[in-house]
BAKOLSE-586467 format. One line per 2 residues: for each residue y, z, x of N, C-alpha, C, O. Coordinates in steps of 0.02 Angstrom, whole numbers, m for minus. Example, Ala and Ser with C-alpha at 12.3 -4.5 7.8 and 13.67 -1.06 7.14 Angstrom:
2
m284/390/660/m225/390/615/m165/390/660/m166/423/712 | m112/354/642/m53/357/684/2/394/645/57/402/670
***
This chain:
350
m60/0/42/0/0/0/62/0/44/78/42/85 | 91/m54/26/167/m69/91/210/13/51/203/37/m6
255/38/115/284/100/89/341/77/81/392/78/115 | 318/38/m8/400/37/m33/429/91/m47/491/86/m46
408/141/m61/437/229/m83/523/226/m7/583/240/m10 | 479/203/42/526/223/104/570/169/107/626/183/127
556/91/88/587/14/93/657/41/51/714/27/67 | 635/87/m13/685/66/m61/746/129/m53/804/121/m70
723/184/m28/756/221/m4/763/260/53/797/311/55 | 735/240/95/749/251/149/785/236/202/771/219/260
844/248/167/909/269/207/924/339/239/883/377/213 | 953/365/271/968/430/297/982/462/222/1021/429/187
968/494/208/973/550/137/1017/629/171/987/671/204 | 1085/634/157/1114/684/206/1092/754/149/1058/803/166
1122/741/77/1108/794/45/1048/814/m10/1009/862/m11 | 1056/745/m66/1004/755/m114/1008/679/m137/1046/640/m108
964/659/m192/940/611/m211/995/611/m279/1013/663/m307 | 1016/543/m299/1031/543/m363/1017/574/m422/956/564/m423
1029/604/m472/1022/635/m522/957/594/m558/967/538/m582 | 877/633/m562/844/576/m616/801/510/m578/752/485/m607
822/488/m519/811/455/m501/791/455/m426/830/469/m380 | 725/437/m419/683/417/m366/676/349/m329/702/338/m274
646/311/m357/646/267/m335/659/201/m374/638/213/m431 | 687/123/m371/699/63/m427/685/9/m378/690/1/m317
663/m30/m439/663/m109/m404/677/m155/m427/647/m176/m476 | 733/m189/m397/758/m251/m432/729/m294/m436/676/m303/m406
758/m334/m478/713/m419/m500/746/m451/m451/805/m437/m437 | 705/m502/m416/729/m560/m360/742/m629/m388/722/m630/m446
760/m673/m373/773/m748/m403/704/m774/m371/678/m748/m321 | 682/m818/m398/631/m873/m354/660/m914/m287/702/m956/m273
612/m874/m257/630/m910/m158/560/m985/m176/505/m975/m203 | 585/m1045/m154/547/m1091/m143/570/m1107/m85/628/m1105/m63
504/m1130/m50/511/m1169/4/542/m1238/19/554/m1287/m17 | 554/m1222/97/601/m1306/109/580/m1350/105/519/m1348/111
605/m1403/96/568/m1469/85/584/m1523/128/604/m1579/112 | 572/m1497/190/561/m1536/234/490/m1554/270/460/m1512/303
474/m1597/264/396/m1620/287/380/m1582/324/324/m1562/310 | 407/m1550/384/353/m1517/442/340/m1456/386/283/m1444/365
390/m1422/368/365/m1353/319/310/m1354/272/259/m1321/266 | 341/m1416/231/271/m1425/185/228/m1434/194/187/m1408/157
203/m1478/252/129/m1492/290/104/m1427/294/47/m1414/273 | 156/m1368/329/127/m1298/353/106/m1251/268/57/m1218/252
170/m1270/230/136/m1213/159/80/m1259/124/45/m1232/81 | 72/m1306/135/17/m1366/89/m26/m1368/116/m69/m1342/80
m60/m1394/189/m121/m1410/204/m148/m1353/224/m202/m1330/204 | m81/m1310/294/m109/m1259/315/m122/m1207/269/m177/m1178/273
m93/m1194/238/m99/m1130/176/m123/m1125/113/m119/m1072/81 | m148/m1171/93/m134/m1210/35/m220/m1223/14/m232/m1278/40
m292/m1197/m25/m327/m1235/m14/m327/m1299/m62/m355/m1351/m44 | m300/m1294/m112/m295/m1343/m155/m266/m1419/m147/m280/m1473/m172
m219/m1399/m101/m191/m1470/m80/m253/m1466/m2/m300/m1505/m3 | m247/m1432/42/m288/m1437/96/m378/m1494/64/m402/m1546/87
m394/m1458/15/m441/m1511/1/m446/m1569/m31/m497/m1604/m34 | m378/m1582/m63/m352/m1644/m117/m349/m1700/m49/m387/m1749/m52
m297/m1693/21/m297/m1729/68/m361/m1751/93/m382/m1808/103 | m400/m1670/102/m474/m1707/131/m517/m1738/83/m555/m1782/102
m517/m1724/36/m559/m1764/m5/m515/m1859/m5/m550/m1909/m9 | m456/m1860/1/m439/m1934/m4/m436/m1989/55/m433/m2050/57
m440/m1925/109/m452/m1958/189/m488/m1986/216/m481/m2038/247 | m560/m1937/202/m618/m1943/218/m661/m2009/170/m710/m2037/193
m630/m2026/99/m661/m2053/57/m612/m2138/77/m623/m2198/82 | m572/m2103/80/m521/m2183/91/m561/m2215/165/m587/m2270/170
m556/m2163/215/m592/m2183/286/m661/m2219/277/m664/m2268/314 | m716/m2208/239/m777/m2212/237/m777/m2289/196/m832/m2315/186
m734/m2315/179/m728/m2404/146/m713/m2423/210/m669/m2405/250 | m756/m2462/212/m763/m2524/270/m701/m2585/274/m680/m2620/229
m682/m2583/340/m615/m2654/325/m653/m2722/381/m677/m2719/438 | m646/m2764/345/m666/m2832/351/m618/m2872/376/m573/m2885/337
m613/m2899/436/m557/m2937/456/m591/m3023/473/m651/m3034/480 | m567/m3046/474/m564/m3128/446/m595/m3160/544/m631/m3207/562
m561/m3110/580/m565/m3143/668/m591/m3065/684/m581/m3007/665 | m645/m3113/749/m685/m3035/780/m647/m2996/827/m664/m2941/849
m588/m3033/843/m559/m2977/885/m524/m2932/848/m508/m2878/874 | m505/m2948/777/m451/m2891/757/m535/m2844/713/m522/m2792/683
m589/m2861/713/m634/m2835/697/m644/m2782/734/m639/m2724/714 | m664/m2809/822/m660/m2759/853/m610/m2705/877/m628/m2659/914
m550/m2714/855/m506/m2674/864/m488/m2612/799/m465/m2556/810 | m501/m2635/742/m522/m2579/701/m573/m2547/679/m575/m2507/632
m632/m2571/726/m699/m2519/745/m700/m2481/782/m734/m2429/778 | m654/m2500/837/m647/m2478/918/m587/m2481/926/m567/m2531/956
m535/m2430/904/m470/m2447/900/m445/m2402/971/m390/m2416/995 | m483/m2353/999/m443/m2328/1047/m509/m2289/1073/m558/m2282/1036
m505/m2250/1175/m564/m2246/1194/m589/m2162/1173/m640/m2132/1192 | m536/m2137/1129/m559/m2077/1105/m585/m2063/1050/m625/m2017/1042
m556/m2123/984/m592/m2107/927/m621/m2188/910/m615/m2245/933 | m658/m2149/852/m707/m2219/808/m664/m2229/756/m634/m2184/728
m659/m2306/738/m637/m2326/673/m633/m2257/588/m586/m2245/550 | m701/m2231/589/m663/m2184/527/m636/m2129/568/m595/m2111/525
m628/m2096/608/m591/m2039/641/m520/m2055/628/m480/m2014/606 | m502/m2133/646/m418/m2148/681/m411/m2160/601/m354/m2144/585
m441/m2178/557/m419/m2205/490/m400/m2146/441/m351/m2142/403 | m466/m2085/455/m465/m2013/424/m382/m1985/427/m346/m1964/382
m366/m1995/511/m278/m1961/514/m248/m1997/486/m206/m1970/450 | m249/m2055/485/m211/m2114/456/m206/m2092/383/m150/m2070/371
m233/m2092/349/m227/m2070/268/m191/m2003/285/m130/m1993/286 | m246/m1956/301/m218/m1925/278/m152/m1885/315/m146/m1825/303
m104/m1920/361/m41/m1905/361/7/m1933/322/64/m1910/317 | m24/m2007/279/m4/m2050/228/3/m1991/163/49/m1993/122
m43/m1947/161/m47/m1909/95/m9/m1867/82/10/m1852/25 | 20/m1824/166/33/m1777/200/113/m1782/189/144/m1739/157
146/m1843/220/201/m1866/224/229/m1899/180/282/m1882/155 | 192/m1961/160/212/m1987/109/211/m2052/157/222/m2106/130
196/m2051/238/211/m2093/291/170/m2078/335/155/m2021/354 | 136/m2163/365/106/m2137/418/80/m2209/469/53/m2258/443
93/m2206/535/106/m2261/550/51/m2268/623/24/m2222/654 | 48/m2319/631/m16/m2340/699/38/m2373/752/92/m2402/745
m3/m2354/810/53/m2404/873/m4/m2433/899/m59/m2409/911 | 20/m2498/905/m12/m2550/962/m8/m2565/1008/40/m2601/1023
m49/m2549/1052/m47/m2554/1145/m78/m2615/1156/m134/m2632/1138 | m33/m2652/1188/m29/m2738/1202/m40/m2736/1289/m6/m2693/1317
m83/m2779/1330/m87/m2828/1373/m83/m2862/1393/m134/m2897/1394 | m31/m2884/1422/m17/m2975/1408/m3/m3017/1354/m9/m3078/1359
19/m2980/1287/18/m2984/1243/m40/m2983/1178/m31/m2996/1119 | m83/m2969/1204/m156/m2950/1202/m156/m2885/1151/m159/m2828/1172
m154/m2899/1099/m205/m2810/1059/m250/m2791/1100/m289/m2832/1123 | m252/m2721/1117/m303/m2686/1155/m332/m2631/1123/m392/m2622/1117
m273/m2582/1094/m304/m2518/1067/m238/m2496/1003/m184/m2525/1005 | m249/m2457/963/m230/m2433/909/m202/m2355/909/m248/m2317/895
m162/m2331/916/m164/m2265/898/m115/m2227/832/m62/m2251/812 | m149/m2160/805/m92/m2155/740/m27/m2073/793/m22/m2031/838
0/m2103/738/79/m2073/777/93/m2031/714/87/m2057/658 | 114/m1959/723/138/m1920/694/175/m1933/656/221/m1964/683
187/m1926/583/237/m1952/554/317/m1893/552/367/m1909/521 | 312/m1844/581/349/m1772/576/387/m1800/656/446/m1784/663
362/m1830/699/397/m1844/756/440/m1916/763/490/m1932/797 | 402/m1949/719/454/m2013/720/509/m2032/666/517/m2005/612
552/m2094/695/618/m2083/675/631/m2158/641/629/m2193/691 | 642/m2198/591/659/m2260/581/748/m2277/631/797/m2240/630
744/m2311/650/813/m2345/676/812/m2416/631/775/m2465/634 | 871/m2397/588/921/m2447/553/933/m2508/602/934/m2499/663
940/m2563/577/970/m2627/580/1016/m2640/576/1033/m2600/533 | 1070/m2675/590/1129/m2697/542/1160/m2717/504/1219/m2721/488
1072/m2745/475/1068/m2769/380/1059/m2709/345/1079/m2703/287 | 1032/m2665/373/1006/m2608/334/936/m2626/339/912/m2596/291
868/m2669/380/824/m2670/395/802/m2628/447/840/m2619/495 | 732/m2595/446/716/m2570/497/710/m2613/553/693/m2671/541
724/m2589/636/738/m2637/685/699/m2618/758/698/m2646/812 | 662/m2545/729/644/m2489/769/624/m2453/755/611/m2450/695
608/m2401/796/565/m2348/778/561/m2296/840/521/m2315/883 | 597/m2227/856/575/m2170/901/539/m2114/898/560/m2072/858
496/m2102/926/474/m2052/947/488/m2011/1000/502/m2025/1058 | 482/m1942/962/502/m1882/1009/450/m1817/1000/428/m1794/947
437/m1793/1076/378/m1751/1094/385/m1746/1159/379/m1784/1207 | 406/m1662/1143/401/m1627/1222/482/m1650/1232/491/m1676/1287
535/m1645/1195/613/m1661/1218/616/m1730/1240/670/m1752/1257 | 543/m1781/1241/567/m1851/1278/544/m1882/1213/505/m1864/1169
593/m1950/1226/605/m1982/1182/569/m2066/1185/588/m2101/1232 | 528/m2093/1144/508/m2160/1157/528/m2209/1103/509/m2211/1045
574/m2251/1139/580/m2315/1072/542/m2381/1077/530/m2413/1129 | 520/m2401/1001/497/m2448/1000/537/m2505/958/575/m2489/912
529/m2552/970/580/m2610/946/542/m2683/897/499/m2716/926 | 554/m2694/857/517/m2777/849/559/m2833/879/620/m2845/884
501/m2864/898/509/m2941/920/565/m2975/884/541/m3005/836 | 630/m2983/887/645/m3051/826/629/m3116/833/639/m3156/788
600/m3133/893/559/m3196/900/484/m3214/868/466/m3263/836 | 458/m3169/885/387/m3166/884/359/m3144/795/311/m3162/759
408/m3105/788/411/m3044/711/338/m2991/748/298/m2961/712 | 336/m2992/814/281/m2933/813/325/m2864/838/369/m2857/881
285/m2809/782/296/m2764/809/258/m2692/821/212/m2679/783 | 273/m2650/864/241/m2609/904/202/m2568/870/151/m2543/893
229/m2556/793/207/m2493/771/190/m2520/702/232/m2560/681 | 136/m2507/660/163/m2516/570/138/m2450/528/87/m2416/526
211/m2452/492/226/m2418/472/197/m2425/398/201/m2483/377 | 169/m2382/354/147/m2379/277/181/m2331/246/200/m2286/283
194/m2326/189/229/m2277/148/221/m2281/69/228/m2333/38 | 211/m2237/48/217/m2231/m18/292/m2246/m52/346/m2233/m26
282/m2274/m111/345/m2270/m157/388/m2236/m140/363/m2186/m113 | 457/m2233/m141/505/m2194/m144/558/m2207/m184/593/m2231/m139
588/m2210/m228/651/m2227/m267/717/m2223/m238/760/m2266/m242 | 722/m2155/m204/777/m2144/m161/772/m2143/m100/805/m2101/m70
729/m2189/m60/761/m2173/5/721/m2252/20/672/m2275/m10 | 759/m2285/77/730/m2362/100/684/m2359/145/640/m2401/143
683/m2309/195/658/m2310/257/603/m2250/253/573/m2249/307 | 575/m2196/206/546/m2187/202/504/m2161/158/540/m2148/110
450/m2145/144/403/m2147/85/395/m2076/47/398/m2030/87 | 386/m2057/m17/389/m1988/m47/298/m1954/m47/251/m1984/m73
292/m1889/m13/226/m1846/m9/224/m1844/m89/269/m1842/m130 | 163/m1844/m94/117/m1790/m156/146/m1715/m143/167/m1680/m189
146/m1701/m93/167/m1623/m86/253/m1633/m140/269/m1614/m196 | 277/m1659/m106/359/m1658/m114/363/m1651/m192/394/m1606/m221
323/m1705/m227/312/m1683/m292/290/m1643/m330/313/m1625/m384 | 238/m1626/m301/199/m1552/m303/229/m1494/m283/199/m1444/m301
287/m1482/m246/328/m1418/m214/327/m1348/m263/313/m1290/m246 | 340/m1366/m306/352/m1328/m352/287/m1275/m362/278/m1214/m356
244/m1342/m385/180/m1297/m403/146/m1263/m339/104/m1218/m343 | 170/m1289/m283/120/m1262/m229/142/m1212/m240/103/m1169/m262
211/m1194/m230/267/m1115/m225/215/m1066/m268/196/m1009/m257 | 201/m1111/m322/186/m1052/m382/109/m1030/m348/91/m971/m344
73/m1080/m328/7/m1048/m321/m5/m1016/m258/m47/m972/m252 | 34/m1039/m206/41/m985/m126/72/m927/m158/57/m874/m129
125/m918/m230/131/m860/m214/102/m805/m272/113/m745/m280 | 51/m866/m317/5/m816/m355/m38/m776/m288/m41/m715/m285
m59/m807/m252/m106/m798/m200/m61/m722/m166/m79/m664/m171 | m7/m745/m137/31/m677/m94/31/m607/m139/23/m551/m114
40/m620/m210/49/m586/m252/m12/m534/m273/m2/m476/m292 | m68/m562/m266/m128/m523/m261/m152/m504/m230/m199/m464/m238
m124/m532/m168/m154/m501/m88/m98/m415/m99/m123/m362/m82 | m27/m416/m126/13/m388/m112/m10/m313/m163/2/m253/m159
m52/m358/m215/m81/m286/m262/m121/m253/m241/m122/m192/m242 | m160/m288/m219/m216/m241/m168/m199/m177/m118/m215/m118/m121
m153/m222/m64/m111/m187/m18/m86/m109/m78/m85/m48/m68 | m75/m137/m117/m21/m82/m144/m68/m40/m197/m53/m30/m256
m124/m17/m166/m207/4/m200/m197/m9/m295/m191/25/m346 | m199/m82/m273/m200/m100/m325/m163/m79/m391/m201/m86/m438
m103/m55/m409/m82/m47/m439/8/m78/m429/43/m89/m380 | 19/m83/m506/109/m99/m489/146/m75/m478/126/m17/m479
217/m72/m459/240/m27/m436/295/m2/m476/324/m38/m517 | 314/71/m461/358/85/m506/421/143/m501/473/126/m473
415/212/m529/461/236/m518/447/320/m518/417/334/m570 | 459/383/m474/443/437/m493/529/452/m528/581/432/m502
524/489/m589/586/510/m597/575/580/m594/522/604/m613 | 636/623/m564/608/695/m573/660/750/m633/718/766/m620
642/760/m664/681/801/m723/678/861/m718/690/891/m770 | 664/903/m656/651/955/m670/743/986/m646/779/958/m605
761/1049/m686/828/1071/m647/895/1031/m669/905/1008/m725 | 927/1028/m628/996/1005/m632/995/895/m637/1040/858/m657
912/877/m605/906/825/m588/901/794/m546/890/734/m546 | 913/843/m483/917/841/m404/842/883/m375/812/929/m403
826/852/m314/786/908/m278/810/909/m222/861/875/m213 | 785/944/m171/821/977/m116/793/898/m69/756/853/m90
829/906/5/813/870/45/737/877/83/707/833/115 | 721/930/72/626/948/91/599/932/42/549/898/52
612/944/m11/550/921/m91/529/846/m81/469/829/m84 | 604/781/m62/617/735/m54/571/696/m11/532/651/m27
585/728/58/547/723/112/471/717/113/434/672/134 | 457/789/79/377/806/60/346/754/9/290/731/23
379/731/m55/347/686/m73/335/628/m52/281/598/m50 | 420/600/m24/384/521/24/338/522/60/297/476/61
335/590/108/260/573/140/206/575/136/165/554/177 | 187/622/45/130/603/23/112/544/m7/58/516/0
161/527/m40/162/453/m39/137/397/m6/101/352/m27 | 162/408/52/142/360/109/77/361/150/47/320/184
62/448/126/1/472/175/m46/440/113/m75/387/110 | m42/475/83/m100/487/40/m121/430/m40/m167/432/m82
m70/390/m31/m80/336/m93/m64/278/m60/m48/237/m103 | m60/251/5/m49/190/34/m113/145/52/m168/171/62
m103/88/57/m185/38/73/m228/31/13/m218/48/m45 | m280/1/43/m327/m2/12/m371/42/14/m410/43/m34
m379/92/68/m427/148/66/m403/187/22/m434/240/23 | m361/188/m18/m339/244/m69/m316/220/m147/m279/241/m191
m369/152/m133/m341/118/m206/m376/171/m255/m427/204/m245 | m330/168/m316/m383/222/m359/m365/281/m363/m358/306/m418
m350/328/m288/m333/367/m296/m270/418/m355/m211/403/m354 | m284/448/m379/m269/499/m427/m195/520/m410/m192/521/m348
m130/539/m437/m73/542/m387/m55/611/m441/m51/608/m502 | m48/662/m403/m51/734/m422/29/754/m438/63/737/m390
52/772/m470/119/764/m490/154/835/m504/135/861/m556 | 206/875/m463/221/930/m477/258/922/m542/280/871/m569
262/992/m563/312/1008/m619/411/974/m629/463/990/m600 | 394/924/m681/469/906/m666/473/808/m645/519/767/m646
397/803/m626/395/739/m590/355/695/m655/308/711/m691 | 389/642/m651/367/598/m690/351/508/m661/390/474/m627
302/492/m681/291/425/m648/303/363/m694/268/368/m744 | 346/297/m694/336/257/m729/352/199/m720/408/187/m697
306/145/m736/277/87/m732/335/29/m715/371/24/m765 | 349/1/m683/418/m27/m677/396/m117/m680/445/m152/m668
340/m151/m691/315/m175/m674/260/m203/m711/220/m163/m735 | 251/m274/m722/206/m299/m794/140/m294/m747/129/m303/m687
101/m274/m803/33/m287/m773/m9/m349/m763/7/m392/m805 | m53/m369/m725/m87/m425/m717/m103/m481/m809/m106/m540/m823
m107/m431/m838/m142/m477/m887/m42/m512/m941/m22/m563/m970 | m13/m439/m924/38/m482/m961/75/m523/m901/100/m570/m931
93/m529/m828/95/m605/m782/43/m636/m826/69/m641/m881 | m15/m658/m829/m70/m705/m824/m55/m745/m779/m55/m806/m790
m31/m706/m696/m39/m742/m665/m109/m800/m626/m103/m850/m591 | m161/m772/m647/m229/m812/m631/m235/m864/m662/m264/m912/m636
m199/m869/m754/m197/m918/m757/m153/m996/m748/m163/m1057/m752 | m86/m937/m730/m27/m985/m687/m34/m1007/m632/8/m1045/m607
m102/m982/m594/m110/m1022/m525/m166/m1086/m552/m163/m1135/m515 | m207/m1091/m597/m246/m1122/m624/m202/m1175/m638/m213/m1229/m611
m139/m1167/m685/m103/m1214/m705/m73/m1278/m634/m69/m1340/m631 | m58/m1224/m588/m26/m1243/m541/m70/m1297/m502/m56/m1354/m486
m132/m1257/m491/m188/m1301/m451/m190/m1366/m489/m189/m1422/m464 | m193/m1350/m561/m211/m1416/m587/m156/m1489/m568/m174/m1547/m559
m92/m1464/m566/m25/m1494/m551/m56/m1518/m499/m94/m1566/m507 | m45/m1488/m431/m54/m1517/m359/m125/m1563/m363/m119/m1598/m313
m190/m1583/m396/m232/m1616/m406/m195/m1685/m440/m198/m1741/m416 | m162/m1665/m498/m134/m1732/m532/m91/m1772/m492/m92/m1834/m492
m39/m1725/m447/m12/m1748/m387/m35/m1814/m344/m13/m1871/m336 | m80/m1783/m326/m132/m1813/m265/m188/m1875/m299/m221/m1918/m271
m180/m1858/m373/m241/m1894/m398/m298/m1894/m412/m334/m1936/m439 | m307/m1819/m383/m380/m1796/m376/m398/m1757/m447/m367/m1709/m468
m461/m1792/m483/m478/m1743/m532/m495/m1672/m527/m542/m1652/m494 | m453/m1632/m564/m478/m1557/m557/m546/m1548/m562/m572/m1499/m535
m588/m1602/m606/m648/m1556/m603/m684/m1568/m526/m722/m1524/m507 | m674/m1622/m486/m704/m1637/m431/m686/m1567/m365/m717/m1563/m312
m633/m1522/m385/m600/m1472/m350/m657/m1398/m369/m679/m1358/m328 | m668/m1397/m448/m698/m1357/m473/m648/m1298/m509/m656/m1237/m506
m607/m1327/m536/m560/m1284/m569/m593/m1277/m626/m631/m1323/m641 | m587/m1211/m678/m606/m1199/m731/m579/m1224/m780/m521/m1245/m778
m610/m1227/m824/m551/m1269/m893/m530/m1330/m907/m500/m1353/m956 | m555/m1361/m843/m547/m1426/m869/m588/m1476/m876/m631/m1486/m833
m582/m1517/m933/m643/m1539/m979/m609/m1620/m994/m615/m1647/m1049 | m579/m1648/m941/m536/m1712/m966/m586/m1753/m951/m575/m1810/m971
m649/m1744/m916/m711/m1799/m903/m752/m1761/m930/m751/m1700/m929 | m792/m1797/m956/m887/m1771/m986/m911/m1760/m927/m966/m1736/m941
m906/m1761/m858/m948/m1757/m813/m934/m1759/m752/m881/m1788/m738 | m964/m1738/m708/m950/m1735/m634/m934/m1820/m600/m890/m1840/m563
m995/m1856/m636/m991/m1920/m624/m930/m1966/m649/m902/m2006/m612 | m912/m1956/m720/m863/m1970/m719/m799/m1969/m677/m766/m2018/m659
m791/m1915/m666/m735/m1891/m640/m735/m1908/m542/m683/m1913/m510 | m785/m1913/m522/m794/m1947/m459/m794/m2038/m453/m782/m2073/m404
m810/m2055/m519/m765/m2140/m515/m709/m2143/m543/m682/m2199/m542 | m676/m2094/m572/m598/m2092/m582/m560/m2078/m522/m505/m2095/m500
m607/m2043/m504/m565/m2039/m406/m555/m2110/m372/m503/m2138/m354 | m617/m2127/m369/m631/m2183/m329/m599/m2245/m363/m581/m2295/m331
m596/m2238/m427/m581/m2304/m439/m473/m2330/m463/m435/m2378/m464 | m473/m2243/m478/m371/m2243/m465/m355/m2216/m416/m294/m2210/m411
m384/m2195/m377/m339/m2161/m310/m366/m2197/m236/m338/m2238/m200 | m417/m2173/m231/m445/m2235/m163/m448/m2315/m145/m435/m2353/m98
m474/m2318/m218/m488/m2406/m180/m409/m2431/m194/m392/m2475/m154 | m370/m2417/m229/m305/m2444/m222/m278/m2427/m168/m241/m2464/m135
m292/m2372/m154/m266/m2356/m73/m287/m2399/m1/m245/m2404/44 | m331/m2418/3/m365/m2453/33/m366/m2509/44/m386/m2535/96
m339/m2538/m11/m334/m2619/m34/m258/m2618/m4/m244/m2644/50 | m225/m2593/m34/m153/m2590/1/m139/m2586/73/m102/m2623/105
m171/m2539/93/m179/m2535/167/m221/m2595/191/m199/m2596/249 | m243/m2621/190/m270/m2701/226/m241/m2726/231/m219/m2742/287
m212/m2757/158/m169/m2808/151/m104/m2803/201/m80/m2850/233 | m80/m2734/199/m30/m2712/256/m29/m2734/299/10/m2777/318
m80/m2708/332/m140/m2714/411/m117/m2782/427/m75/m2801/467 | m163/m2822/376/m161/m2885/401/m92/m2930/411/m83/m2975/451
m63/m2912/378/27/m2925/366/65/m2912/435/112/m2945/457 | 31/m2851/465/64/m2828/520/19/m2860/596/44/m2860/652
m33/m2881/584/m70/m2890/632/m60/m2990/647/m70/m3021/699 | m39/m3016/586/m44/m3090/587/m7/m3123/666/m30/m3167/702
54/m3085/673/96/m3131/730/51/m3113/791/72/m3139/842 | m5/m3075/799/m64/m3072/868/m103/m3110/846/m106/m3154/888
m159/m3129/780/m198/m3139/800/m196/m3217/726/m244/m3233/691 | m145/m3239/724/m134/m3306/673/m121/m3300/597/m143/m3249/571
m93/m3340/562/m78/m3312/523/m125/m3318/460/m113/m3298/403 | m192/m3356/490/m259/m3347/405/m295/m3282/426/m354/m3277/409
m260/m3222/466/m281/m3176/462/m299/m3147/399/m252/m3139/359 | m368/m3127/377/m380/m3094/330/m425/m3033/320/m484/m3034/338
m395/m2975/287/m411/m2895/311/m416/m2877/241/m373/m2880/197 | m503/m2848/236/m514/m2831/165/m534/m2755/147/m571/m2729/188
m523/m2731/114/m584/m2661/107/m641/m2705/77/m643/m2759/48 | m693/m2653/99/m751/m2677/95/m804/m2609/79/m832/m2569/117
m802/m2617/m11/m807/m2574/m68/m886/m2588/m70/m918/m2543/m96 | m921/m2643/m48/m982/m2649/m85/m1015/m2609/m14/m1077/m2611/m14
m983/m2572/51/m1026/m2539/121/m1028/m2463/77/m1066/m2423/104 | m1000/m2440/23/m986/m2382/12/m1054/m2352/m23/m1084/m2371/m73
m1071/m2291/27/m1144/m2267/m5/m1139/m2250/m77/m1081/m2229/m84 | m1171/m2248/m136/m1162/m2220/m194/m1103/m2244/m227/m1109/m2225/m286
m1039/m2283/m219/m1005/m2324/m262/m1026/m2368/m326/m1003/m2378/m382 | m1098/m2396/m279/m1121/m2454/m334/m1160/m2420/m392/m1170/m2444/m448
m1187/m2343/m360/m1226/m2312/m447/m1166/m2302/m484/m1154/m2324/m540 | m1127/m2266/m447/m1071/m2230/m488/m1049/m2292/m583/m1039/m2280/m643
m1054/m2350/m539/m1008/m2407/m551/m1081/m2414/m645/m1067/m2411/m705 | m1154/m2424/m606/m1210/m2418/m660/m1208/m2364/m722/m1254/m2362/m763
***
C-alpha cells in the first residue's frame, strides 16, 4: 500500500491537524500520453499486450505470403535481402514498423549500380527532406548524433530508400499509426492495468479518509504521528491486504473512492481492447477477448483477418516494391504476393 496517509499530508505538522479532518483526495483530470511515435511505440508495443500482439499477429502473417518477382535477380534479393537476415525476418520488421508508425522504409545498397542487399531503417530515426515542389527529394537518417542523407536520382528516378505509408489526410510526407488512432483507448487500458496493479499495492482496498471527532476536533501532534505510522507500518502492501484497521475512540474511516464494480473498470478495459483490435484490424475474437460474438467462429474470424487486413497489405506492398525497384531492374518488372504458398489459407477459403 503506497503511503498516501504521508503523500497527502505529510508536510511538517508544527501544531495540530485541521479540525475533523485527516486525510482527502482530489479528483485529477485525465493525463494521456504524447503522441509522438517514439512514445507510442514505448506505451503500445512495449507496454501494451493488446496492441503488442495485434502488430505481431499482422507481421508475422503479412511476412509468411510469399513475393514473386517477374526477374531472378530481384527474386534473389528479396529472399536474400541482406547477410544477416532471411526474406521473412527483414519483411516481419518491415510490417511491423509499418503498423508501428504508420511508416516504414527499406534502403538499397548498390554496386556499380548493382542491387546487392536490402535493409529496413527505423522509421523513429528518419526524416523526409522536402523538394521545392513540395515532393519528397530525400531522406536523413540520424543515429548516434551522425547524420546520413540519402537523395533520388533525377536522372535515373532511382532511389536509395522506399518509403511505404499508410493513409494520412493531414500530413504529405508521412503516414498515420493504428496506435495514433487507437491513443485514446490504449490510455484507457494501460491505465485500467496501472489501476489494479495500484489496488493491490494499496491491500486492495480504496482509498479514503480517517476523520477524527473526538474533542474539540483536533488531536495532539503525537496522536497524529502515532497513527500515520500505524498506518504505514501495519496496513501498507500486499502482505497486509485484508488486514482489519483497529480504530480508537473518536476515529472514523470513510470511503472516498468508488469501488471496483461501480468503475467497471474490467469492463472498460475490455471495451478498450476491443477499440485497439478494430484499430489494427484484428478480430477480437482471434486475441481472445470475452464477449465478442461478431463471428460464429474461430475460423471465421481468422479469414476476416486474412482476407481485410493482410492480403491487402501485401498486395500493396509489391506493387510498391516493384514501383520502386523498376529503374534497377526494367520496367516489366513484376512483384506479386503469392497467397496460394500460404499454409492453411486455401482450407480457410473451403
Amino acid at each position: 500500500m503506497p503511503n498516501w496517509f504521508s503523500r497527502l499530508i505529510g508536510r511538517e505538522e508544527k501544531a495540530s491537524v485541521p479540525p475533523g479532518l485527516i486525510a482527502l483526495q482530489f479528483a485529477a483530470r485525465a493525463a494521456w500520453s504524447p503522441r509522438d511515435i517514439p512514445a507510442l511505440m514505448r506505451e503500445g508495443y512495449e507496454r501494451n499486450a493488446i496492441t503488442h500482439r495485434c502488430v505481431r499477429l499482422i507481421a508475422e502473417a503479412a511476412a509468411a505470403v510469399p513475393l514473386k518477382a517477374s526477374n531472378a535477380a530481384a527474386q534473389r534479393l528479396i529472399d536474400q535481402p541482406n547477410p544477416d537476415q532471411s526474406g521473412p525476418e527483414l519483411w516481419e520488421s518491415f510490417y511491423g514498423f509499418l503498423q508501428l508508425a504508420g511508416n516504414a522504409y527499406l534502403e538499397l545498397a548498390s554496386l556499380e549500380g548493382e542491387p546487392r542487399e536490402l535493409f529496413v531503417l527505423r522509421p523513429d530515426r528518419l526524416r523526409v527532406l522536402p523538394g521545392p515542389r513540395g515532393w519528397p527529394q530525400g531522406w536523413e537518417y540520424s543515429v548516434d548524433g551522425r547524420k546520413r542523407r540519402f537523395e533520388r536520382d533525377p536522372v535515373s528516378g532511382r532511389a536509395p530508400v522506399f518509403h511505404i505509408k499508410l493513409f494520412h489526410p493531414g500530413d504529405d510526407y508521412y503516414g498515420l499509426s493504428p496506435i495514433q488512432a487507437a491513443a485514446r483507448a490504449l490510455d484507457l487500458h494501460n491505465a485500467g492495468g496501472e489501476w489494479a496493479k495500484a489496488l493491490l499495492d494499496n491491500a486492495a482496498r480504496p482509498s479514503g479518509a480517517l476523520v477524527f471527532n473526538g474533542g474539540d476536533g483536533r488531536m495532539s501532534e503525537d496522536q497524529f504521528n502515532r497513527i500515520k505510522h500505524q498506518l504505514a507500518e501495519d496496513h501498507g502492501g500486499p502482505a497486509n491486504a485484508g488486514r482489519p484497521m483497529l480504530l480508537e475512540g473518536g476515529l472514523d474511516w470513510k470511503p472516498m473512492a468508488l469501488s471496483p464494480a461501480d468503475m467497471d473498470f474490467t469492463q472498460a478495459r475490455r471495451e478498450a481492447a476491443r477499440e485497439i483490435a478494430l484499430a489494427f484490424g484484428v478480430p477480437p475474437l482471434l486475441l481472445g477477448l470475452p464477449g465478442d460474438n461478431t463471428y460464429a467462429n474461430y475460423r471465421e474470424a481468422n479469414l476476416a483477418f486474412w482476407r481485410q487486413t493482410v492480403s491487402p497489405l501485401t498486395r500493396k506492398m509489391a506493387r510498391a516494391l516493384a514501383v520502386w525497384l523498376r529503374p534497377w531492374f526494367g520496367p516489366d518488372l513484376v512483384i506479386e504476393a503469392d497467397e496460394s504458398g500460404v499454409p492453411g489459407l486455401k482450407e480457410l477459403d473451403q
